[in-house]
N, CA, C and O atoms as CSV, one atom per row, in Angstrom:
chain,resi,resn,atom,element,x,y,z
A,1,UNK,N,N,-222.132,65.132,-113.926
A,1,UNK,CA,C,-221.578,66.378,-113.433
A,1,UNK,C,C,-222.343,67.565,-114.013
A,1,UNK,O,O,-222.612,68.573,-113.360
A,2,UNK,N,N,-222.673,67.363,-115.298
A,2,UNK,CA,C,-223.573,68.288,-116.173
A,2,UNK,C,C,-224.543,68.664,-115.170
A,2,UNK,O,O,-224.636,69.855,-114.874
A,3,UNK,N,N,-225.259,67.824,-114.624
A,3,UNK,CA,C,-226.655,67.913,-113.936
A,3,UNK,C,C,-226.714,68.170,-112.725
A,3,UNK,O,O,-227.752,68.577,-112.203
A,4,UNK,N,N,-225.611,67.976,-112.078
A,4,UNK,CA,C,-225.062,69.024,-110.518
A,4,UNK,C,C,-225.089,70.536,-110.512
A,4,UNK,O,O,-225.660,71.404,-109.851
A,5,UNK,N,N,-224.051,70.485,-111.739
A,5,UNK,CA,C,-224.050,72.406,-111.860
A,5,UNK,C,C,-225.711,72.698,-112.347
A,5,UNK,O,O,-226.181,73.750,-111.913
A,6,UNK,N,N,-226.298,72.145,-112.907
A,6,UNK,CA,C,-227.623,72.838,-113.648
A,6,UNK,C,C,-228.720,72.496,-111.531
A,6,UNK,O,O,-229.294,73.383,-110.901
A,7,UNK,N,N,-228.644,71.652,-111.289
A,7,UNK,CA,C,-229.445,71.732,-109.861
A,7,UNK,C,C,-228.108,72.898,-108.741
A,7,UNK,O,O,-228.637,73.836,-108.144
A,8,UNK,N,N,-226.941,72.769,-108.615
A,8,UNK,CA,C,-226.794,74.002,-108.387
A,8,UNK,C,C,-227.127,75.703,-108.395
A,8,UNK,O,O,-227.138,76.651,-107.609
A,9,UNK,N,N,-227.382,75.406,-109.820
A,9,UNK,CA,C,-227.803,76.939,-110.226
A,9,UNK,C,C,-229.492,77.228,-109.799
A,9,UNK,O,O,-229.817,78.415,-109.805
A,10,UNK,N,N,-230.201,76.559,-109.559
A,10,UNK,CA,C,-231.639,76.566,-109.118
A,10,UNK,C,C,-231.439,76.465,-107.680
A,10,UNK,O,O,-232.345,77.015,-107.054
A,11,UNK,N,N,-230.529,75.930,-106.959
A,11,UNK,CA,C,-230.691,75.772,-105.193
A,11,UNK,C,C,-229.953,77.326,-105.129
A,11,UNK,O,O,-230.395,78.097,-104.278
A,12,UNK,N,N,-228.841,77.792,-106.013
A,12,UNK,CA,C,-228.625,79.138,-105.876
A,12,UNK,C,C,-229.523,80.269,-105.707
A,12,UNK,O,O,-229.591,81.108,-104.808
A,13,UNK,N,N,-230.124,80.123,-106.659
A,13,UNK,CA,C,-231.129,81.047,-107.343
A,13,UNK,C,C,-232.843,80.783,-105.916
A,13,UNK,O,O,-233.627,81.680,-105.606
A,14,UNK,N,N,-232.871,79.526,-105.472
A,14,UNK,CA,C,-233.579,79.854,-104.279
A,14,UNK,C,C,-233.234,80.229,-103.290
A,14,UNK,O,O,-233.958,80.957,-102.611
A,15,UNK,N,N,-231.865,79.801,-102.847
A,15,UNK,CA,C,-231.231,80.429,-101.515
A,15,UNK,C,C,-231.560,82.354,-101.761
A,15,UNK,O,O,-232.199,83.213,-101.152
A,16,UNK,N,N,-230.733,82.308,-102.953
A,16,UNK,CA,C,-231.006,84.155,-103.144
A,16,UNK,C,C,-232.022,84.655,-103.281
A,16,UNK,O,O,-232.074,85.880,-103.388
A,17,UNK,N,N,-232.808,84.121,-103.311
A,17,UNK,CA,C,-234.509,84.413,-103.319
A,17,UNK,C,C,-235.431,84.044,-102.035
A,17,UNK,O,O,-236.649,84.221,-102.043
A,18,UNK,N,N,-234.806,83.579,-101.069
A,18,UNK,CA,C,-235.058,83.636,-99.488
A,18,UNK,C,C,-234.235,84.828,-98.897
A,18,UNK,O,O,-234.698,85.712,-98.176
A,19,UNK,N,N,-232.894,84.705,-99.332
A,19,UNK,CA,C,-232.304,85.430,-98.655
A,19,UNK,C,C,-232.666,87.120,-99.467
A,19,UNK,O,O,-232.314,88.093,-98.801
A,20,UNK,N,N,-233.150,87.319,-100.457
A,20,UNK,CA,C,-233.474,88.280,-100.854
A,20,UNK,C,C,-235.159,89.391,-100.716
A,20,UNK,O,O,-235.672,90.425,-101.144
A,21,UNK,N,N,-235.410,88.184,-99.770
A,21,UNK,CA,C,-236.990,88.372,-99.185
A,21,UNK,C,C,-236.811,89.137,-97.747
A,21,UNK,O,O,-237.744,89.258,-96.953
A,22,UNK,N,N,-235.754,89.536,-97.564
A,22,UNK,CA,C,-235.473,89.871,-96.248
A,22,UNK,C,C,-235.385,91.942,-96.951
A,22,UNK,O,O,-234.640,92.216,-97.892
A,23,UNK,N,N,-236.239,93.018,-96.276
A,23,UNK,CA,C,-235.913,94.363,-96.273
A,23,UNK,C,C,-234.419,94.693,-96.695
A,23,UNK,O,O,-233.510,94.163,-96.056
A,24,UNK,N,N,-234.090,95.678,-97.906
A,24,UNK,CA,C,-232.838,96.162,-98.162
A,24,UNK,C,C,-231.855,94.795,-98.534
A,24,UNK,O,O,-230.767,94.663,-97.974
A,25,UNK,N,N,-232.326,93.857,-99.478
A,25,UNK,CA,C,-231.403,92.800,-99.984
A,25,UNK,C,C,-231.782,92.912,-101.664
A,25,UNK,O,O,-231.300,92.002,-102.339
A,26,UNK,N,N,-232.470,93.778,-102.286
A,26,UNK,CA,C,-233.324,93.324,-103.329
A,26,UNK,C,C,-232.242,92.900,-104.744
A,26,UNK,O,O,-232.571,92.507,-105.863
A,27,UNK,N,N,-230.843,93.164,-104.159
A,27,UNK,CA,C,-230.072,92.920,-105.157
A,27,UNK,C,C,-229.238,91.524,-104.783
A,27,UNK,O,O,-228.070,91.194,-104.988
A,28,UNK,N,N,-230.197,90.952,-104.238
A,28,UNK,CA,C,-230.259,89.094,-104.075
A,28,UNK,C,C,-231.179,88.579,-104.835
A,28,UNK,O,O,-231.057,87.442,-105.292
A,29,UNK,N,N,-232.419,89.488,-105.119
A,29,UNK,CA,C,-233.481,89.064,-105.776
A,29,UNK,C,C,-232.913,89.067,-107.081
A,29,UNK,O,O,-233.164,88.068,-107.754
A,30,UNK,N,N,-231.935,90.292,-107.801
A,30,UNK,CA,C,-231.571,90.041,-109.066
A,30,UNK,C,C,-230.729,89.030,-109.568
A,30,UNK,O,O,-230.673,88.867,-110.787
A,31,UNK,N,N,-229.974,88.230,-108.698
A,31,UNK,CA,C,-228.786,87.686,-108.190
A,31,UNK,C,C,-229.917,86.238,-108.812
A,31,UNK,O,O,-229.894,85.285,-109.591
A,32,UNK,N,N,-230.492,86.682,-108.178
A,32,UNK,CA,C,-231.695,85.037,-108.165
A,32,UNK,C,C,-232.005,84.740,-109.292
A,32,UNK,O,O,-231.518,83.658,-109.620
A,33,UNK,N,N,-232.579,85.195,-110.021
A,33,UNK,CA,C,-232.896,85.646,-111.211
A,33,UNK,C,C,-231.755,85.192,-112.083
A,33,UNK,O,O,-231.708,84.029,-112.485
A,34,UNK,N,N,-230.802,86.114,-112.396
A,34,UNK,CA,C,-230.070,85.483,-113.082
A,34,UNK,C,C,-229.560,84.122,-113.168
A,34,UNK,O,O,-229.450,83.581,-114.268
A,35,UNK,N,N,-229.259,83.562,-112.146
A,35,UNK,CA,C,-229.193,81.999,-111.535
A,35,UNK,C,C,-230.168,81.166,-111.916
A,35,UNK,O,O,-229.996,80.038,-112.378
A,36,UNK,N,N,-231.345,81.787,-111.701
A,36,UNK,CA,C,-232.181,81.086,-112.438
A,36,UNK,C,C,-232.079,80.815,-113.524
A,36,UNK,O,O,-232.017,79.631,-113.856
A,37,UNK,N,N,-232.010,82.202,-114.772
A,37,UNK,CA,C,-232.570,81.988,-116.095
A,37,UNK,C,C,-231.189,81.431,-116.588
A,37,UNK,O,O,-231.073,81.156,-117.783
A,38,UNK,N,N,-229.985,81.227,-115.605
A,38,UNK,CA,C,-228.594,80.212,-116.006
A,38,UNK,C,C,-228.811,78.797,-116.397
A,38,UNK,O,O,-228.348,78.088,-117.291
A,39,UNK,N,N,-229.999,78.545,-115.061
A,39,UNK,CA,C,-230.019,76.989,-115.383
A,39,UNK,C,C,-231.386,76.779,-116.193
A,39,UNK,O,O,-231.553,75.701,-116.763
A,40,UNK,N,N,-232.369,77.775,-116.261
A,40,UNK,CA,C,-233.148,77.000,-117.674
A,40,UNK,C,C,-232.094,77.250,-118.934
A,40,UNK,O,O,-232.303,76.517,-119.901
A,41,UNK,N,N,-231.128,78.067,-119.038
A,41,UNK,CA,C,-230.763,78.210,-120.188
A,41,UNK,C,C,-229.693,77.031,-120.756
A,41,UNK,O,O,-229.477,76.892,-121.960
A,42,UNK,N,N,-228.944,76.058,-119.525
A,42,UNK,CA,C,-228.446,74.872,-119.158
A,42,UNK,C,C,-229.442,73.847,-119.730
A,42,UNK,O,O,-229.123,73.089,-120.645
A,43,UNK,N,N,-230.536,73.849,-119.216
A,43,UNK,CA,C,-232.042,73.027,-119.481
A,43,UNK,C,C,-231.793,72.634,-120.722
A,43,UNK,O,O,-231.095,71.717,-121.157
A,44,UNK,N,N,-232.829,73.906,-121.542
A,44,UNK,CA,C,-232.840,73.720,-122.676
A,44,UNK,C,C,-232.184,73.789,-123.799
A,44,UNK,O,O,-232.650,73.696,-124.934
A,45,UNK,N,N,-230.529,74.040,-123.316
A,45,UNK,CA,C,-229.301,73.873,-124.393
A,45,UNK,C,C,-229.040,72.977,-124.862
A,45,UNK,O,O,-228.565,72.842,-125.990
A,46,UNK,N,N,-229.397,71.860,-123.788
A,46,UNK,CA,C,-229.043,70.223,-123.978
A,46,UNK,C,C,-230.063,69.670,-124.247
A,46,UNK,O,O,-229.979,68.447,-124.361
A,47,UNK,N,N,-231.718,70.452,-124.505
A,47,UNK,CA,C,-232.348,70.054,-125.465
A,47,UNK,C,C,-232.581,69.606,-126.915
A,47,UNK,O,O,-233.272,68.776,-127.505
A,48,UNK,N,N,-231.799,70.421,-127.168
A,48,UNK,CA,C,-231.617,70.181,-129.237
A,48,UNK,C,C,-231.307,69.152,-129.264
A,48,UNK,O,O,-231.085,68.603,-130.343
């Protein structure tokens, strides 16, 4: 289940980063972003 939400947060973070490629969305692009740096931060938590 751990590893659903962490590939969730990256299919998020690309959907909002297609959908943020579109004129007057750029606050999908930040959206993305954060989603992103959610699931490296998921990543490498469960690194140690």
């Amino acid at each position: 289940m751990k590893h659903l939400v962490t590939l969730l947060f990256f299919v998020g973070a690309i959907a909002a980063y297609i959908a943020g490629s579109m004129p007057g969305a750029a606050l999908l692009l930040v959206v993305g972003v954060i989603l992103e740096l959610a699931g490296w931060y998921r990543v490498f938590r469960g690194a140690r």
